[in-house]
Backbone bond lengths (Angstrom), bond angles and torsions (degrees), N, CA, C in turn:
res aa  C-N    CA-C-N  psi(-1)  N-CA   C-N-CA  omega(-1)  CA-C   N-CA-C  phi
1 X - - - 1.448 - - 1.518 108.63 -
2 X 1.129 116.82 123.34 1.762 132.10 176.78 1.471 95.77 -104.75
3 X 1.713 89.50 134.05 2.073 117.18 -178.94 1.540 86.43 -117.99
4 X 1.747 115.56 116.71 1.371 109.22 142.90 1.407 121.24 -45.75
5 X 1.448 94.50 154.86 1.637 108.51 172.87 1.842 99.58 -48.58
6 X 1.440 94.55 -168.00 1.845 96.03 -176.44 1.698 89.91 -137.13
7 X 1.206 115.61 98.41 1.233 119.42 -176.68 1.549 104.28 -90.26
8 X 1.318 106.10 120.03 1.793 128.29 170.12 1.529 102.97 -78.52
9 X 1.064 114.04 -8.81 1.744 102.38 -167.49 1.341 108.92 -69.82
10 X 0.913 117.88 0.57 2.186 120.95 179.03 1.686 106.43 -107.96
11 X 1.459 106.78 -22.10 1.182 94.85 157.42 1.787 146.32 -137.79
12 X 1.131 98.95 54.52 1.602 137.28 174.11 1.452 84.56 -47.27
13 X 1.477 117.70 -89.31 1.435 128.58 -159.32 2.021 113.72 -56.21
14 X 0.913 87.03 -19.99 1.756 96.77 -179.32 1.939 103.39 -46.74
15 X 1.312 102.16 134.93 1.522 92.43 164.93 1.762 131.71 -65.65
16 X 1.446 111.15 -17.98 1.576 130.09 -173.87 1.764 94.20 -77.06
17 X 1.275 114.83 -60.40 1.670 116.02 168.47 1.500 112.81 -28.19
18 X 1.060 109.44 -82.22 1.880 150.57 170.12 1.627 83.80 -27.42
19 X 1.127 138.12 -91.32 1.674 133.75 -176.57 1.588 115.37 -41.55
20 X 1.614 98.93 -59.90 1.692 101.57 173.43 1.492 115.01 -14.48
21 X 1.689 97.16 -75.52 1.297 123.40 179.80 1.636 137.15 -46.52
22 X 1.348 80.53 -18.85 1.892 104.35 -168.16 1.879 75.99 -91.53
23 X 1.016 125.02 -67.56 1.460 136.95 -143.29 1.597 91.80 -72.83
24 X 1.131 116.12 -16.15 1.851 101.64 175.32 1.806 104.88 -99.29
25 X 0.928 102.55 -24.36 1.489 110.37 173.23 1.618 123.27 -71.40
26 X 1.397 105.56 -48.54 1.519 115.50 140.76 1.706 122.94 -16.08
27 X 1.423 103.39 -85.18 1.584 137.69 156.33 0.931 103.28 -13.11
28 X 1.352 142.48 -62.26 1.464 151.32 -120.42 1.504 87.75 -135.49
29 X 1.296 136.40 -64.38 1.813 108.57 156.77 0.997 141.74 -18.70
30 X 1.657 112.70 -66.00 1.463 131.69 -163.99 1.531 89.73 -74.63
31 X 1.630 133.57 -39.05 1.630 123.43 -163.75 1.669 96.32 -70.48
32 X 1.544 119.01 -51.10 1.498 115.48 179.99 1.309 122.10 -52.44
33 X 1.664 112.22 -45.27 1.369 90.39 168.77 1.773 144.46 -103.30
34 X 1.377 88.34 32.75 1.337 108.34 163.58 1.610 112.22 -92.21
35 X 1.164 119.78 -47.63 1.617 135.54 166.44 1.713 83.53 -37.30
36 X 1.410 120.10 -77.87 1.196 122.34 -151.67 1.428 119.14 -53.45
37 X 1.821 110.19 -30.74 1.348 128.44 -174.55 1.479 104.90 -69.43
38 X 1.487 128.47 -44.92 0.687 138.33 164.69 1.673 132.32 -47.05
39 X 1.205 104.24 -52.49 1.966 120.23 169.05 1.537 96.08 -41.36
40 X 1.685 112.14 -62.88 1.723 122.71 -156.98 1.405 98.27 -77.76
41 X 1.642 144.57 -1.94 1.063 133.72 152.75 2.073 106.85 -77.44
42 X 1.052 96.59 -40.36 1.512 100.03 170.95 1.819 109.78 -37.84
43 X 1.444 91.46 -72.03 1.256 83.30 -176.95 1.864 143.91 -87.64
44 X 1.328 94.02 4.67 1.319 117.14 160.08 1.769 109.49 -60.76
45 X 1.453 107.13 -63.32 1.309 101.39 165.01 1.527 134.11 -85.17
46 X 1.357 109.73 36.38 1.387 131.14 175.65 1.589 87.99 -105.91
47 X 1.313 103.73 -76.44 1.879 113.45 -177.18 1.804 110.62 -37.41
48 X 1.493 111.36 -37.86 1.828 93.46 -163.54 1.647 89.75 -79.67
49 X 1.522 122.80 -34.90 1.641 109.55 -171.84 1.363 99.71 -51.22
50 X 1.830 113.46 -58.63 1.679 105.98 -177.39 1.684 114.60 -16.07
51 X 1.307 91.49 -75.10 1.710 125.02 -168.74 1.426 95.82 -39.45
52 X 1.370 128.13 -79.14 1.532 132.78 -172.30 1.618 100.94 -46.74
53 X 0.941 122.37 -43.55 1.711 131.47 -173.07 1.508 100.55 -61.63
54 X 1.731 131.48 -22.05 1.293 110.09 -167.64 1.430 111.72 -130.16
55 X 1.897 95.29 6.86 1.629 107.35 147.10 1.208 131.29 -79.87
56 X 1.566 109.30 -6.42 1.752 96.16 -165.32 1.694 91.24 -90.68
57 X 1.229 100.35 163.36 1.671 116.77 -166.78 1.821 94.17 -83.96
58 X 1.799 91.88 144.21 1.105 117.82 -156.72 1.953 80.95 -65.07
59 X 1.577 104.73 179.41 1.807 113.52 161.24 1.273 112.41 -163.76
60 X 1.308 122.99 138.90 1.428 145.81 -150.82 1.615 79.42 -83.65
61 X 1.366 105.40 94.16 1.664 99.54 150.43 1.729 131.17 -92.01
62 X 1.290 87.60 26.83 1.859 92.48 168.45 1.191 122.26 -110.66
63 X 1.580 121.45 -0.01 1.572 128.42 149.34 1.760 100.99 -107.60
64 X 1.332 96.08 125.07 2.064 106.85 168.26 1.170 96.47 -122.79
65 X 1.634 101.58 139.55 1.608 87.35 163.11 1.303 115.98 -81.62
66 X 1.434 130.77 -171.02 1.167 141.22 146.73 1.610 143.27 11.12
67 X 1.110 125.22 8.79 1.587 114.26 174.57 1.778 80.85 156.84
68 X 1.459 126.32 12.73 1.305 115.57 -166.21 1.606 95.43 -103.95
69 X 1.295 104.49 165.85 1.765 109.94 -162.76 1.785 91.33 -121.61
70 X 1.019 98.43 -167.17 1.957 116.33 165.24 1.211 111.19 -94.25
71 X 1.200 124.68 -7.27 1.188 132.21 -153.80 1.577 130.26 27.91
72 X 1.207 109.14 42.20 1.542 132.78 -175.69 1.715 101.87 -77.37
């Protein structure tokens, strides 16, 4: 059994097309900029660790005491 193709070309101009189209495009907004909302929370909390990381006070790691490491 042979299925012709499904030719849309008769209905481009249709209003149901015309929405389809709007409504996947929609779709495809709202998913990107959630992806995107998401990235800029990434790096918001990339930036405050930075930040906290270049408040804490420097320390002379060339005197240790006793059995203490760098903790590296």
């Amino acid at each position: 059994m042979l299925i012709a193709d499904f030719d849309t070309a008769s209905m481009h101009h249709h209003r149901l097309f015309r929405d389809a189209r709007t409504a996947m495009l929609v779709h495809r907004v709202l998913h990107q900029m959630q992806r995107t909302a998401a990235a800029v929370d990434e790096v918001e909390d990339a930036l405050e660790e930075f930040a906290a990381a270049t408040r804490r006070p420097l320390r002379d790691f060339t005197t240790l005491d006793a059995g203490e490491t760098l903790g590296l």
